[in-house]
Rosetta silent file (secondary structure, phi, psi, omega in degrees, C-alpha in Angstrom):
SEQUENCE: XXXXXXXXXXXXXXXXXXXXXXXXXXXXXXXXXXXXXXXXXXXXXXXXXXXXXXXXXXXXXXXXXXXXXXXXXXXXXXXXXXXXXXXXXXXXXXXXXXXXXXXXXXXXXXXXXXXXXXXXXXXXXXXXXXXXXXXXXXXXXXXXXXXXXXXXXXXXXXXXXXXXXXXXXXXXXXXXXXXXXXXXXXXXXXXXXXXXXXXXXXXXXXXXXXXXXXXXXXXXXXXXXXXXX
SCORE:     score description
SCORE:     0.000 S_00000001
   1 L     0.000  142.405 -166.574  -75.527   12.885  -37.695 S_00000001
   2 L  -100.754  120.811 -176.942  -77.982   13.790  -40.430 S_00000001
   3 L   -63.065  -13.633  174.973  -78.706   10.092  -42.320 S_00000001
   4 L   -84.727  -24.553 -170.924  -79.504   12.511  -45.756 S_00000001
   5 L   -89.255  143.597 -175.608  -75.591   13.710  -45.728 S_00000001
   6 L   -72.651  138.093  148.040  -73.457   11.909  -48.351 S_00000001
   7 L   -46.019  158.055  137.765  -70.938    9.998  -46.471 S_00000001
   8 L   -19.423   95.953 -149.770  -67.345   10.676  -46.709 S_00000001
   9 L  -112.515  162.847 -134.253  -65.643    9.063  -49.639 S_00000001
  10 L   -90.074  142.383 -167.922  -62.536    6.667  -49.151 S_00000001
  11 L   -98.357  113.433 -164.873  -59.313    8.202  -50.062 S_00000001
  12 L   -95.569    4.104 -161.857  -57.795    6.179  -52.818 S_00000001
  13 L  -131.232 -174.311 -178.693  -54.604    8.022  -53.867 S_00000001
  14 L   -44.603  163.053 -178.965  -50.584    8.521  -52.727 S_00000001
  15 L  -105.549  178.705  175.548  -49.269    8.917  -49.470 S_00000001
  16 L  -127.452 -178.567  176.377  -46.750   11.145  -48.377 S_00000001
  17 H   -73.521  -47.326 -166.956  -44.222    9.858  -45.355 S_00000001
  18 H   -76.666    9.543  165.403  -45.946   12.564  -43.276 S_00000001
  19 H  -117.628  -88.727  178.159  -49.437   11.503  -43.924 S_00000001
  20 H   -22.943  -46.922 -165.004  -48.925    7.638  -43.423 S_00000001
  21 L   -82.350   12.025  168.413  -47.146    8.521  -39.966 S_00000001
  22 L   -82.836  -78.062 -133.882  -50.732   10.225  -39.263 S_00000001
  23 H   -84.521  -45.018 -177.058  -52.812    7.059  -40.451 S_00000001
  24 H   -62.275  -40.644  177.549  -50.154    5.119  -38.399 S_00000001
  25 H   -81.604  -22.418 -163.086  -50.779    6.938  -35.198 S_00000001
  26 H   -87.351  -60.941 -178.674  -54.515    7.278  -35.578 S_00000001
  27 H   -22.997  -71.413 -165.624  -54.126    3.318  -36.133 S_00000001
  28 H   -72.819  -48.535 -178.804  -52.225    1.849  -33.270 S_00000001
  29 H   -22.207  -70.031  178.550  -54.443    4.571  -31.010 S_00000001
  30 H   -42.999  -89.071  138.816  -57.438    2.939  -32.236 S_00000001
  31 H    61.669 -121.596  139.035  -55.841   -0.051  -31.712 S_00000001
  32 H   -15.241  -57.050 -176.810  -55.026    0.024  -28.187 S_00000001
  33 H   -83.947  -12.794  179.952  -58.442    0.873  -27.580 S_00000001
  34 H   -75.413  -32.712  172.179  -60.391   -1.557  -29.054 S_00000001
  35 H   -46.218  -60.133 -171.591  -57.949   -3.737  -26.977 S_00000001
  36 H   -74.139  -25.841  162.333  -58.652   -2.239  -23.748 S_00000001
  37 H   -45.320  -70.456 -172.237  -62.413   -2.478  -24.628 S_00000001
  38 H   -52.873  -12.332 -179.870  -62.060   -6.354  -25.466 S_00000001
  39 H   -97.487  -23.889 -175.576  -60.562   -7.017  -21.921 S_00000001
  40 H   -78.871   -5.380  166.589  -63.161   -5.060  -19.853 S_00000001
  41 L   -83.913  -23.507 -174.882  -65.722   -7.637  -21.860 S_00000001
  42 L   -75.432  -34.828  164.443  -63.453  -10.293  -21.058 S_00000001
  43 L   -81.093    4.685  169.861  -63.334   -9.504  -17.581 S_00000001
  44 L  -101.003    7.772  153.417  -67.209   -9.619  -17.357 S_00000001
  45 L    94.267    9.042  177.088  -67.360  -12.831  -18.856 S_00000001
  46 L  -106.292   83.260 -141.720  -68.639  -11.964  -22.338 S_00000001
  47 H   -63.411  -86.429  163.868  -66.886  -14.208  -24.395 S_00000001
  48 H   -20.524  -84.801 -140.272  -68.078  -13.716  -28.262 S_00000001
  49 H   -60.796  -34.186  164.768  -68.053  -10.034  -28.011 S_00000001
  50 H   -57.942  -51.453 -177.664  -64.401   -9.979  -26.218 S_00000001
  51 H   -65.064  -82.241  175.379  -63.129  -12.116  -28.871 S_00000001
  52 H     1.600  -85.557 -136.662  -64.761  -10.021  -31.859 S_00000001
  53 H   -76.793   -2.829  156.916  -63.599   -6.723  -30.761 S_00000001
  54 H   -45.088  -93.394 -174.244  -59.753   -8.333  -30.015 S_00000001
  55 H   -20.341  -57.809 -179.714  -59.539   -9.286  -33.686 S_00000001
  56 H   -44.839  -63.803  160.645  -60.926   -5.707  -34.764 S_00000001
  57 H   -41.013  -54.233 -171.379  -57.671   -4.538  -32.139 S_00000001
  58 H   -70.602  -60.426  156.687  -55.686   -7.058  -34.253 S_00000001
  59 H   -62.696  -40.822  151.625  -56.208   -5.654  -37.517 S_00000001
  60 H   -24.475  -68.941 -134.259  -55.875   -2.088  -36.410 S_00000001
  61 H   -68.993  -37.556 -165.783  -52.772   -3.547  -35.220 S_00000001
  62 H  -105.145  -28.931 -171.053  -51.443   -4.702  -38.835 S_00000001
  63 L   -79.851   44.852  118.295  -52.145   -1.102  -40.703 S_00000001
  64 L   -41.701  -23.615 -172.759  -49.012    0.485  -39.733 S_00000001
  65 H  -106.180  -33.208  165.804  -47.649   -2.293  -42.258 S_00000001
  66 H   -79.033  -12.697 -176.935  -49.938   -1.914  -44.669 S_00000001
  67 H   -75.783  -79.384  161.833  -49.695    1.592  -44.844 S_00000001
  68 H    24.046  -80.069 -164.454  -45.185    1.088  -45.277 S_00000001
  69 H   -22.108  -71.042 -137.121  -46.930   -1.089  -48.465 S_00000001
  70 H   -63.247  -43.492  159.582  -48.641    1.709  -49.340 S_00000001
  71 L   -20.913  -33.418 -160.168  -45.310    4.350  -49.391 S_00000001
  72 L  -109.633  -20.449  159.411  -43.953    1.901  -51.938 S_00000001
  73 L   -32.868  100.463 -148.028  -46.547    2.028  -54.171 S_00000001
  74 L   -99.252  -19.873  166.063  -44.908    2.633  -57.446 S_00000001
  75 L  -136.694 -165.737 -158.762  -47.950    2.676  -59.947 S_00000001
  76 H   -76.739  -47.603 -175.552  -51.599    2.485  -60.069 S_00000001
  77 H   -64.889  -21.340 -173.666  -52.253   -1.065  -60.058 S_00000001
  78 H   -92.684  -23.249 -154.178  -49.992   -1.509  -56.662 S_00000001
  79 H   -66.435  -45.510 -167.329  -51.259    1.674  -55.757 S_00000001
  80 H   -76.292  -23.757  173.582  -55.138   -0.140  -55.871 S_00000001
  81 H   -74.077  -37.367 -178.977  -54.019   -3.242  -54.379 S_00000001
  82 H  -106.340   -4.925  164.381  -52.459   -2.141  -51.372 S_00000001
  83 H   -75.425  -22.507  171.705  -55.285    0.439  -50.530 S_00000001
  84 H   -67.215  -42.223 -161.521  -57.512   -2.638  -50.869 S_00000001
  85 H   -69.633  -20.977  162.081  -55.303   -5.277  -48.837 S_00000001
  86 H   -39.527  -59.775 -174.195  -55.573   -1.751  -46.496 S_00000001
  87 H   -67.060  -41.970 -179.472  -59.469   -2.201  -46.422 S_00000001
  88 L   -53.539  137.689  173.054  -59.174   -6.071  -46.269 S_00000001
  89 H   -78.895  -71.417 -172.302  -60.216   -7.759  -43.103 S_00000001
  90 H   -56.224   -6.244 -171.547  -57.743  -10.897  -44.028 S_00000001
  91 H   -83.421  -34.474 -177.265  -55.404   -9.276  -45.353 S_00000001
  92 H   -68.873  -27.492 -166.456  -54.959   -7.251  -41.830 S_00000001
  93 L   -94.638   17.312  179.166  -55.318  -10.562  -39.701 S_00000001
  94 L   -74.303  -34.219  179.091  -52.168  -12.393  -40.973 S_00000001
  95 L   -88.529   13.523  176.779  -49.891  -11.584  -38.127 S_00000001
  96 H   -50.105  -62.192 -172.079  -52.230  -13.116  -35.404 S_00000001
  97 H   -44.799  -30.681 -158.902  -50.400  -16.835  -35.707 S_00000001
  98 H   -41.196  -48.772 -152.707  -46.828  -14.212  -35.278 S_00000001
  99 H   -72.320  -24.138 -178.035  -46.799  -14.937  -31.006 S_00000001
 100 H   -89.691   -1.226  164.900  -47.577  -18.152  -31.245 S_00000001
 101 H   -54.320  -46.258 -179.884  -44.436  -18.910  -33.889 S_00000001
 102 H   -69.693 -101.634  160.383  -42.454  -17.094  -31.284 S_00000001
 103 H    21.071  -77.710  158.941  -43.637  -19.339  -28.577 S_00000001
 104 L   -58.780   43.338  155.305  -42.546  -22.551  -31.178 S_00000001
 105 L    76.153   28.434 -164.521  -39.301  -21.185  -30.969 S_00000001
 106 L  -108.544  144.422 -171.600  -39.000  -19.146  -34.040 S_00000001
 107 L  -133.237   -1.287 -178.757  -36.187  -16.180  -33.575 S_00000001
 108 L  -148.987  174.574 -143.779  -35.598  -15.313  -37.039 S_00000001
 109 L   -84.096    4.835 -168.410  -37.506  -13.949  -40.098 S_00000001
 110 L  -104.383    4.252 -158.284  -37.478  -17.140  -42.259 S_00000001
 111 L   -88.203   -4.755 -152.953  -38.837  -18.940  -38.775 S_00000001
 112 L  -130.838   57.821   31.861  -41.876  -16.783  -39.279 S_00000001
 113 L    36.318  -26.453  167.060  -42.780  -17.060  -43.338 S_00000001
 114 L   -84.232   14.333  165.112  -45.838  -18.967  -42.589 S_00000001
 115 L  -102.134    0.478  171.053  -47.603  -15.583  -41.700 S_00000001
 116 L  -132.435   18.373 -164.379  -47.252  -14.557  -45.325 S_00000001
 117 L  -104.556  138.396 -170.669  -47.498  -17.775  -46.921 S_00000001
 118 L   -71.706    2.706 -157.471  -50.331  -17.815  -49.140 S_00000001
 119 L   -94.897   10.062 -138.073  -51.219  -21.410  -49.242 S_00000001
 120 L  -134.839  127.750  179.311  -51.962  -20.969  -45.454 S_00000001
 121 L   -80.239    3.535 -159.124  -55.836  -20.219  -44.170 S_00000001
 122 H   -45.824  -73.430  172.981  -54.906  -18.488  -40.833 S_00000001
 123 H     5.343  -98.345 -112.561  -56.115  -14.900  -42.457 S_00000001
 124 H   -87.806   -7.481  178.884  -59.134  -16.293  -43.256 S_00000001
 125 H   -75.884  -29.655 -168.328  -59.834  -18.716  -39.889 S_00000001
 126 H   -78.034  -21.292 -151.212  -59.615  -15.303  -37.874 S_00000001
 127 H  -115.090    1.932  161.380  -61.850  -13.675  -39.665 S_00000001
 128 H   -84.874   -7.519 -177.746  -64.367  -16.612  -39.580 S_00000001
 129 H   -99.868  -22.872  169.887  -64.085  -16.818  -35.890 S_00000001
 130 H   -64.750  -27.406 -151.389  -64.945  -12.669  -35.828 S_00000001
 131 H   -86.691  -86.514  176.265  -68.264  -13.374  -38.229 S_00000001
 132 H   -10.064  -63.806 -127.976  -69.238  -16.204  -35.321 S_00000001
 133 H  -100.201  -13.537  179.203  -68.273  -14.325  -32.395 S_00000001
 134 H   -97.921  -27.319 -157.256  -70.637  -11.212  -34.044 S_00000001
 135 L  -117.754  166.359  158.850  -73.707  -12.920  -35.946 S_00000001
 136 L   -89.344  158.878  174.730  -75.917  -15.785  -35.568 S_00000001
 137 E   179.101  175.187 -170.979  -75.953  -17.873  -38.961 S_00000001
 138 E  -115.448  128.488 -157.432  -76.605  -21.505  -40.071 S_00000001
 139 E  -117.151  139.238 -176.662  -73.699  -24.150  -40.096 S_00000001
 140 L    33.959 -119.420 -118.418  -73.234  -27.858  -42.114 S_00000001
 141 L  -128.049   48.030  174.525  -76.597  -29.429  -42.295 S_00000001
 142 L    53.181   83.677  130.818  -78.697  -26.046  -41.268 S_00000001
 143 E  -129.827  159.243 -170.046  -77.703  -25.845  -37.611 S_00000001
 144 E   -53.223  107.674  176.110  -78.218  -22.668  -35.687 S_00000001
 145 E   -98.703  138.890  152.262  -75.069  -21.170  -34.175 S_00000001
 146 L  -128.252  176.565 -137.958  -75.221  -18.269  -31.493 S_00000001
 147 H   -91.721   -7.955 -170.072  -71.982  -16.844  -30.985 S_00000001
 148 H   -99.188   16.788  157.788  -71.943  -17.651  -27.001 S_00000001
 149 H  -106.944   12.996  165.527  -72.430  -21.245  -27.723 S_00000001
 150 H   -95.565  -41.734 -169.291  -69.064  -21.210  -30.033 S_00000001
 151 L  -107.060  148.400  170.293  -66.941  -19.094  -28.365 S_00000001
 152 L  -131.951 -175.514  175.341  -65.748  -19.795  -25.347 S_00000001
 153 H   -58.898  -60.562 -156.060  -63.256  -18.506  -22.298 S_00000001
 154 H   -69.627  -52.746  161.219  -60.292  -20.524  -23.528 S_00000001
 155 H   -55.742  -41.333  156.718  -60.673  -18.935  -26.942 S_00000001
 156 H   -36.050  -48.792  157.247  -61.640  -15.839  -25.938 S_00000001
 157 H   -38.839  -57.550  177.186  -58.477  -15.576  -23.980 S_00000001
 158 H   -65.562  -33.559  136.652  -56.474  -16.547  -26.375 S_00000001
 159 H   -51.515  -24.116  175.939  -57.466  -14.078  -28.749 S_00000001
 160 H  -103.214  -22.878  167.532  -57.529  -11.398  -26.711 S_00000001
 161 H   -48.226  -70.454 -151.027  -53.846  -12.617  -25.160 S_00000001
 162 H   -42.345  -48.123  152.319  -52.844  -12.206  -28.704 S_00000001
 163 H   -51.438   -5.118 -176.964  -54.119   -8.884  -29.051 S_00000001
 164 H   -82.615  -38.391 -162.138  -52.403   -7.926  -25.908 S_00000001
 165 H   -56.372  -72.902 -153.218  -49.230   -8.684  -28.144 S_00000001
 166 L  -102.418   17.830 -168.610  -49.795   -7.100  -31.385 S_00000001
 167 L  -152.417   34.810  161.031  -51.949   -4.220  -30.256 S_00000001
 168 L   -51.698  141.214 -162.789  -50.125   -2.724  -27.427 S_00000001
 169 L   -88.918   -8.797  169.432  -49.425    0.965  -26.694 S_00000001
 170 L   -23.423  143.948  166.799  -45.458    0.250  -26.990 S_00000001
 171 L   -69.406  153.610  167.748  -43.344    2.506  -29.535 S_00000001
 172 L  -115.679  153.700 -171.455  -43.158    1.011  -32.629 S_00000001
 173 L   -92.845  142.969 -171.610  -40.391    0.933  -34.947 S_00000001
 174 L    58.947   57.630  155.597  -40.995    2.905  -38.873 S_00000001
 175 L  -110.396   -9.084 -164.004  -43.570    4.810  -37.844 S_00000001
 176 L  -109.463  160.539  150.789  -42.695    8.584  -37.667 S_00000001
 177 H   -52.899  -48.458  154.259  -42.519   10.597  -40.840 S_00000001
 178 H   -19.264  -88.533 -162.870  -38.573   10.657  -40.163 S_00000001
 179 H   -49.323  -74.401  179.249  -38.391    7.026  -40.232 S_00000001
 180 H   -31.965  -61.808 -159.207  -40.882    6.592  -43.199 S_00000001
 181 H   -60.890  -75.970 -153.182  -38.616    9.447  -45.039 S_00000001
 182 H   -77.588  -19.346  168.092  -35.469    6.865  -44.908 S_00000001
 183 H   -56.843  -33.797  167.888  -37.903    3.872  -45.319 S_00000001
 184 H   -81.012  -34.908  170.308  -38.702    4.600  -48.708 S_00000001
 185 H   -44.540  -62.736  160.173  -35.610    5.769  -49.851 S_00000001
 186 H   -39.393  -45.885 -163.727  -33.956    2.896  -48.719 S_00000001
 187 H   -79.365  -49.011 -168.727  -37.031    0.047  -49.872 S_00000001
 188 H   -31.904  -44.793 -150.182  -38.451    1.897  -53.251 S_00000001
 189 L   -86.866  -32.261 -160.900  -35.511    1.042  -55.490 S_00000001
 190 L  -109.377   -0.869 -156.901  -35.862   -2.616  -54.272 S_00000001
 191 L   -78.261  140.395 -147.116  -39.398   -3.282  -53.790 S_00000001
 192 L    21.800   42.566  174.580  -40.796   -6.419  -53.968 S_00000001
 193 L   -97.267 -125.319  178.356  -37.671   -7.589  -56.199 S_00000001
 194 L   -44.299  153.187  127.980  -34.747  -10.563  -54.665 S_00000001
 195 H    -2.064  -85.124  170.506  -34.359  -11.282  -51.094 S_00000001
 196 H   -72.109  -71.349  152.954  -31.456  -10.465  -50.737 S_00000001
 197 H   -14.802  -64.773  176.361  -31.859   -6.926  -51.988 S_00000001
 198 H   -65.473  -40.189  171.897  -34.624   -6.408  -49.731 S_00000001
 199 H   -60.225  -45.948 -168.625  -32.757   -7.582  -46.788 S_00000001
 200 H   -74.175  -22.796  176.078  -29.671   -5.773  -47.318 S_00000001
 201 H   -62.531  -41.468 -143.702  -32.368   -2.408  -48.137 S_00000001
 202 H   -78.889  -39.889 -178.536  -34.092   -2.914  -44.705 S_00000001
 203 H   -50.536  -50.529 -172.559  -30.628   -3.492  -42.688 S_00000001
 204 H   -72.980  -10.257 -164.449  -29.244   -0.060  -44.259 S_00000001
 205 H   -85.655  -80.339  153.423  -32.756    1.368  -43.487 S_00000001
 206 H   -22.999  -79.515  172.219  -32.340    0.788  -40.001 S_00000001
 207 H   -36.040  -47.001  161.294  -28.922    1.884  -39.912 S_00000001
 208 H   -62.003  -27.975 -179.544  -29.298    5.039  -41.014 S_00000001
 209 H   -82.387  -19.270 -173.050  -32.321    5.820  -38.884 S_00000001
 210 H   -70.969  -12.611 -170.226  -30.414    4.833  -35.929 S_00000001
 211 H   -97.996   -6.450  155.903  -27.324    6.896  -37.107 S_00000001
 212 H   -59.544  -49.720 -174.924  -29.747    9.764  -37.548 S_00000001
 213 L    80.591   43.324  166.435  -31.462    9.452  -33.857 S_00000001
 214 L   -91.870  -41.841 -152.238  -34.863    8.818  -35.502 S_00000001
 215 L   -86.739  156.617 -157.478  -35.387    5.425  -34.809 S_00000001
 216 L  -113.345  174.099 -153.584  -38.050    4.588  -32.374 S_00000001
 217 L    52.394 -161.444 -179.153  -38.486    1.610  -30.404 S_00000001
 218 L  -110.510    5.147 -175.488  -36.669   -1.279  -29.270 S_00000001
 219 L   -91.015  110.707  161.142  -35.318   -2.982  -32.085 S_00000001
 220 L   -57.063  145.321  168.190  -31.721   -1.978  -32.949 S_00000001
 221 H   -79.950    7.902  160.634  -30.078   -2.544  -36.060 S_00000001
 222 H   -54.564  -67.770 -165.834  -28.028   -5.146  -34.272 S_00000001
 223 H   -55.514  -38.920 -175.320  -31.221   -6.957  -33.147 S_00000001
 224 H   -86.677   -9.105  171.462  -32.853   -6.865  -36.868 S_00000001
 225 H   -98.245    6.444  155.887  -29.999   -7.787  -38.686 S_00000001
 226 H   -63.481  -40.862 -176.306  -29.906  -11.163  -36.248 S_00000001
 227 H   -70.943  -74.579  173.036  -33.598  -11.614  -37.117 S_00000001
 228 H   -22.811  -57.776 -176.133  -33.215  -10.966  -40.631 S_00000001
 229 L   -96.807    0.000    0.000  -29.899  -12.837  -41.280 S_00000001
């Protein structure tokens, strides 16, 4: 690479369904791999650097959702907002806390609201445990951290179980341009207004891709309107 060529510059503007189910695919790939990376460090015992590139897996992991966002983008200011929360490292790291919610018993979508709730630091603890697990830096009362005396196997694990979760080569559901095509129809009219709207949007959203033979993955619209409702 010649260090004199202007970078690439960052694409800022609408999506189509068939471009997001590109960016979606490139995504979970990516994904996956940082995933399969973070375990062959895990199984050699490198603790920081497994945990790091998990998280990195874990955000990959979330832009499939932010991209959705980004379908629904109805003017400029949401348009600039959700290509940023795109870009954001916390904004990407919100569903980490999702397996262990499951775990505490949560089976439905209002059981799981603390993964969007804003008063809540999780975001921003994940992405303080990636800055550790990559850099050295100075902590409370100037002391020295280096990331393999912070991180350890039980975290490491745990972070990269997580990533095992949410960053998996599984199909995912709303992901194809099909799927995308009936997501927006269905969401656009309702987006970000009531509840209730939006639930009753997502449920016919489903329905339709399933009555279509679009929809991918393993969630049914049976299964999502249990979670949902």
């Amino acid at each position: 690479m010649d260090i004199n060529h202007p970078l690439p510059k960052q694409f800022h503007g609408q999506l189509t369904p068939e471009q997001a189910a590109q960016g979606i695919q490139v995504a979970l790939k990516n994904a996956h791999s940082l995933l399969l990376e973070a375990e062959l460090l895990l199984e050699n015992q490198r603790w920081p650097r497994a945990t790091a590139l998990a998280i990195l897996a874990i955000e990959e992991a979330d832009k499939p959702t932010r991209l959705r966002c980004l379908l629904l983008a109805r003017y400029e200011k949401e348009l600039k907002e959700e290509w940023r929360n795109f870009r954001s490292h916390t904004a990407k790291n919100l569903m980490w806390i999702f397996p262990q919610l499951a775990m505490e018993g949560g089976r439905q979508l209002e059981d799981f609201r603390r993964v969007v709730d804003e008063g809540s630091d999780h975001g921003k603890t994940l992405e303080v445990i990636k800055q550790v697990a990559f850099y050295s830096d100075a902590y409370g009362d100037c002391n020295w951290s280096m990331p393999g005396n912070v991180i350890d196997e039980s975290l490491a694990k745990l972070i990269v179980g997580v990533a095992k979760i949410l960053a998996s080569d599984k199909k995912v559901t709303m992901t194809s341009a099909a799927e995308l095509e009936i997501w927006v129809k269905h969401m656009l009219p309702v987006w970000k207004g009531d509840n209730v709207s939006m639930k009753a949007a997502l449920l016919a959203c489903y329905a339709e891709a399933h009555e279509l033979g679009v929809l991918q993955g393993n969630v049914t619209p049976s299964e999502m309107t249990k979670f949902i409702l």
